[in-house]
C-alpha positions as CSV (number, residue, x, y, z in Angstrom):
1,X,0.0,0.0,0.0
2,X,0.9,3.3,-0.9
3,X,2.7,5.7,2.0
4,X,0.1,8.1,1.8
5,X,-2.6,5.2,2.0
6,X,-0.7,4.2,5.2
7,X,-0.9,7.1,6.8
8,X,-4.9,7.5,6.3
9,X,-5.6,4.4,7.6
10,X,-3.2,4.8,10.7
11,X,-4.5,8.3,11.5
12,X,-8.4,7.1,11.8
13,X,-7.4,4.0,13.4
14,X,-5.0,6.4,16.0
15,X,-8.3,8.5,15.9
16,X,-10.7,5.3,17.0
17,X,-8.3,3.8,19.3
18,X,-8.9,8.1,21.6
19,X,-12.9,7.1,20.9
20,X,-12.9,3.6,22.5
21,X,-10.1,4.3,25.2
22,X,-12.1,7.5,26.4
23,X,-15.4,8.5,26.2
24,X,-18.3,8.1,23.8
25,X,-18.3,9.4,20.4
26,X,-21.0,12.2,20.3
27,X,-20.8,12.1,16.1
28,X,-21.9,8.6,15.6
29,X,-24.6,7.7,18.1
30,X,-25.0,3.6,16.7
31,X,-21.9,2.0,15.6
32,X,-22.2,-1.0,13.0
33,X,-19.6,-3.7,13.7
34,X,-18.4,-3.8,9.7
35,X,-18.4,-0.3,9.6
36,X,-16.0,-0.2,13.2
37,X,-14.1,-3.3,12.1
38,X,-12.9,-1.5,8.7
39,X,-12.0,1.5,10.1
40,X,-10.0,0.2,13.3
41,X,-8.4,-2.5,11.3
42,X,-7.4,-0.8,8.1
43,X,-8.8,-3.6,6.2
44,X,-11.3,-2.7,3.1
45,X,-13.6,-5.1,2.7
46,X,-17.7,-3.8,2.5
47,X,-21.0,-5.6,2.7
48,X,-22.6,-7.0,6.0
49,X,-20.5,-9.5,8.4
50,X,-20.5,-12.2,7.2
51,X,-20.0,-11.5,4.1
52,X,-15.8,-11.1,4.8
53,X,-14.7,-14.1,5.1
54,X,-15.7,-15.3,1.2
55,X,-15.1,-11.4,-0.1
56,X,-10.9,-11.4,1.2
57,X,-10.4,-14.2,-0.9
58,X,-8.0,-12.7,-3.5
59,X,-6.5,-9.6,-1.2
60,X,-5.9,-10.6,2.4
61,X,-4.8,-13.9,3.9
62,X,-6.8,-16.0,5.8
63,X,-6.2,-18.4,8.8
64,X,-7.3,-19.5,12.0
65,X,-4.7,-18.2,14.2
66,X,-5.3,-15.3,16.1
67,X,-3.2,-11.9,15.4
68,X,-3.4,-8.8,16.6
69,X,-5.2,-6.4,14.2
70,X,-6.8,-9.4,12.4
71,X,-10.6,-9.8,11.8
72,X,-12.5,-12.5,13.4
73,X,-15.4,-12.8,11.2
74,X,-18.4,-14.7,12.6
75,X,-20.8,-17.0,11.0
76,X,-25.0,-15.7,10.7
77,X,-26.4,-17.9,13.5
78,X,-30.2,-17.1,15.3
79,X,-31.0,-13.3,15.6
80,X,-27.4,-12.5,14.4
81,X,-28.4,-13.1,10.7
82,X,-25.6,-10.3,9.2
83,X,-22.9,-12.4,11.2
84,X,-20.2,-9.9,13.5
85,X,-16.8,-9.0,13.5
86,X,-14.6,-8.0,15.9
87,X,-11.1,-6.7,15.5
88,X,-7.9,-8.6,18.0
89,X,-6.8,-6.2,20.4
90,X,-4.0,-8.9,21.6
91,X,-3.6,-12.5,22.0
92,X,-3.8,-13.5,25.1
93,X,-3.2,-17.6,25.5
94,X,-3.6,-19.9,22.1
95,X,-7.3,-19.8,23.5
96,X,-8.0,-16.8,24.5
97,X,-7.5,-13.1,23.1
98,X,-9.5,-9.9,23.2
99,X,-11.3,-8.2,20.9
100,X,-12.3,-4.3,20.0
101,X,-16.1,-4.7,18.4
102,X,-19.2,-2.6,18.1
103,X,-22.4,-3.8,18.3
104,X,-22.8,-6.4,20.6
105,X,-23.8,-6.1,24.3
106,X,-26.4,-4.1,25.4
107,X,-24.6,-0.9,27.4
108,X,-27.1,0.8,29.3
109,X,-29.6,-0.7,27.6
110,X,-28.7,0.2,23.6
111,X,-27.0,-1.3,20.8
112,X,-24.4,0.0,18.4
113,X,-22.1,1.0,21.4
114,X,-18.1,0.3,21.1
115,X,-16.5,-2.5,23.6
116,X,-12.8,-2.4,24.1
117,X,-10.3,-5.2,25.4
118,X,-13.3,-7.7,25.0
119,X,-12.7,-11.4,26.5
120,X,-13.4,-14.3,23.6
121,X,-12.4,-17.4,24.5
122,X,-11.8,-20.6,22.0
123,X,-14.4,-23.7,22.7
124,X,-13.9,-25.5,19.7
125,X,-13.1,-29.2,19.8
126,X,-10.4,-28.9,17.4
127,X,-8.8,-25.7,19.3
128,X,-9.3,-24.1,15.7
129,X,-11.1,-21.1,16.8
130,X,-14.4,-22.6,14.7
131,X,-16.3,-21.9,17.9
132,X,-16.1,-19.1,20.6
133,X,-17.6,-17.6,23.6
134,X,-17.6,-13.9,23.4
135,X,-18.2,-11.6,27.1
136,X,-21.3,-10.0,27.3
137,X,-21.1,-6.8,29.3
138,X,-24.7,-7.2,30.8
139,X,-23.8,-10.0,32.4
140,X,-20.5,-9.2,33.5
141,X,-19.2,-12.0,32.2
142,X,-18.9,-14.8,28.9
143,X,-22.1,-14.9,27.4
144,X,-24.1,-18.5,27.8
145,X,-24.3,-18.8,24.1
146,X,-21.4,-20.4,21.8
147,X,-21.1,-18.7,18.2
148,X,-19.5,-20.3,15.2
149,X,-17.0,-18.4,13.3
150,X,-15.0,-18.7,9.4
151,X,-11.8,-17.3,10.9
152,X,-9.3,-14.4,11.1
153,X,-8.6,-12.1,8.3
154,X,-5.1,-10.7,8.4
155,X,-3.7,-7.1,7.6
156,X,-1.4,-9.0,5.1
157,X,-2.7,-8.0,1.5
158,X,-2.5,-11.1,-0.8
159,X,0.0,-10.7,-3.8
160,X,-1.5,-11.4,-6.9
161,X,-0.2,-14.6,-8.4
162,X,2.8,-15.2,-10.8
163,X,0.2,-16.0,-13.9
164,X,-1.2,-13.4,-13.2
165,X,1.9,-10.8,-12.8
166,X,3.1,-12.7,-16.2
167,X,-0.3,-12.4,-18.1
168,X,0.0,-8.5,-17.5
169,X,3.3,-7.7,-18.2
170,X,2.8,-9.7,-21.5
171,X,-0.1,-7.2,-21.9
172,X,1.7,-4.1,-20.9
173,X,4.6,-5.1,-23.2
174,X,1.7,-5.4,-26.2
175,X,0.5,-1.9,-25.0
176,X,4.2,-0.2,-24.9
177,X,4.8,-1.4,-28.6
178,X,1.2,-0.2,-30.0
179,X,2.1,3.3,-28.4
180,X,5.9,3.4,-29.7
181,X,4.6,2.7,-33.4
182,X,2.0,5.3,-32.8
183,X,4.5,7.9,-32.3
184,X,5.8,10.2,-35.4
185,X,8.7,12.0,-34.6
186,X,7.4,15.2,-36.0
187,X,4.2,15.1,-33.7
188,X,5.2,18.1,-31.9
189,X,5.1,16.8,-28.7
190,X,8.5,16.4,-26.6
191,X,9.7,12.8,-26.4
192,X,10.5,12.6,-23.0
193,X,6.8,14.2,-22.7
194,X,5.2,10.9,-24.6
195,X,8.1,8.5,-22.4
196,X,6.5,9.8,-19.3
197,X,3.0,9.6,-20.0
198,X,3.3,5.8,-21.7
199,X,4.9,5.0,-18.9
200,X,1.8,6.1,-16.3
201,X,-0.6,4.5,-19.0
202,X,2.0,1.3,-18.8
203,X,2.0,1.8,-14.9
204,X,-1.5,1.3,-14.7
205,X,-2.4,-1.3,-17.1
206,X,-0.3,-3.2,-14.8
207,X,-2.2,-2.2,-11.4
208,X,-5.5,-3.1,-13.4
209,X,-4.3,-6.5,-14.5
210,X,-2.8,-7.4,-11.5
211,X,-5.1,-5.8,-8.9
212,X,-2.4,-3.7,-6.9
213,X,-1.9,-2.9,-3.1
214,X,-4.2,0.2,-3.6
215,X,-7.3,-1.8,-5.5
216,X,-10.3,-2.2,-3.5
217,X,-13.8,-3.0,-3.3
């Protein structure tokens, strides 16, 4: 990703990490967990919850080991038909990190509040984080229910593969001969001028073939 890109992304997740660690955001009375989850994590993926897991094929990677700044995305399951996410804060144990989410208990009495430092614990079988018990502030403690989950979606972007790097560069190279024939050395325009600006048209060509760092939904 791009410097500039970089620094966005770490000044509103600097910016969210003041909102949760101090008091309520007056702007935004109902927080949406996508909406939270994109912002604190950096990570641009749209559409509801659940959605995540299927949608970072091609542009994160994807696992089932916990990391901090990683998405767990959640599975729909009863009245949580959109699915959740919640962003790690830090790994605690192999079993047990904490999460930064939006949207989930009930803080004096409403929804679409943001939870810091939340307690989810792994109760899958397999210890493959398929299952997990998430704390539920009402109760002061881990909810009853157990909620089924795809996984964790890293920070990493996902490099696009070598066919794929090959297939445009063979195009690019197509593209930069079609534009060298096309210029007449009495066109009136400089020739470092033309250089330059096949070289953007080349430089982007590439991007769009290859779907680079700064492509997103």
């Amino acid at each position: 990703m791009k410097k500039r890109a970089r620094t966005v992304i770490g000044s509103v997740a600097g910016a969210l990490a003041l909102l949760v660690s101090g008091t309520a955001a007056q702007a935004q009375d109902y927080w949406q967990c996508a909406y939270f989850a994109r912002l604190f994590s950096g990570i641009q993926i749209f559409g509801d919850a659940w959605t995540w897991w299927q949608k970072a094929n091609g542009k994160y990677a994807k696992g089932q080991t916990p990391q901090a700044g990683a998405v767990l995305v959640f599975r729909p399951q009863g009245a949580m038909r959109l699915g959740h996410v919640s962003v790690v804060s830090q790994v605690v144990t192999d079993r047990v990190i904490q999460v930064t989410h939006a949207n989930w208990s009930r803080i004096g009495g409403t929804r679409g509040q943001i939870e810091k430092n939340v307690t989810v614990v792994d109760v899958s079988p397999q210890g493959d984080w398929s299952k997990v018990k998430v704390w539920y502030d009402s109760l002061k403690d881990l909810g009853t229910s157990s909620y089924s989950t795809y996984g964790f979606v890293y920070q990493t972007p996902v490099q696009a593969p070598a066919a794929a790097r090959g297939a445009a560069m063979t195009v690019a190279q197509t593209a930069a001969s079609q534009m060298t024939s096309a210029m007449r050395p009495n066109s009136g325009a400089p020739m470092q001028v033309i250089a330059r600006e096949s070289t953007d048209r080349i430089a982007n060509l590439i991007q769009s073939v290859t779907g680079g760092e700064d492509e997103r939904d």
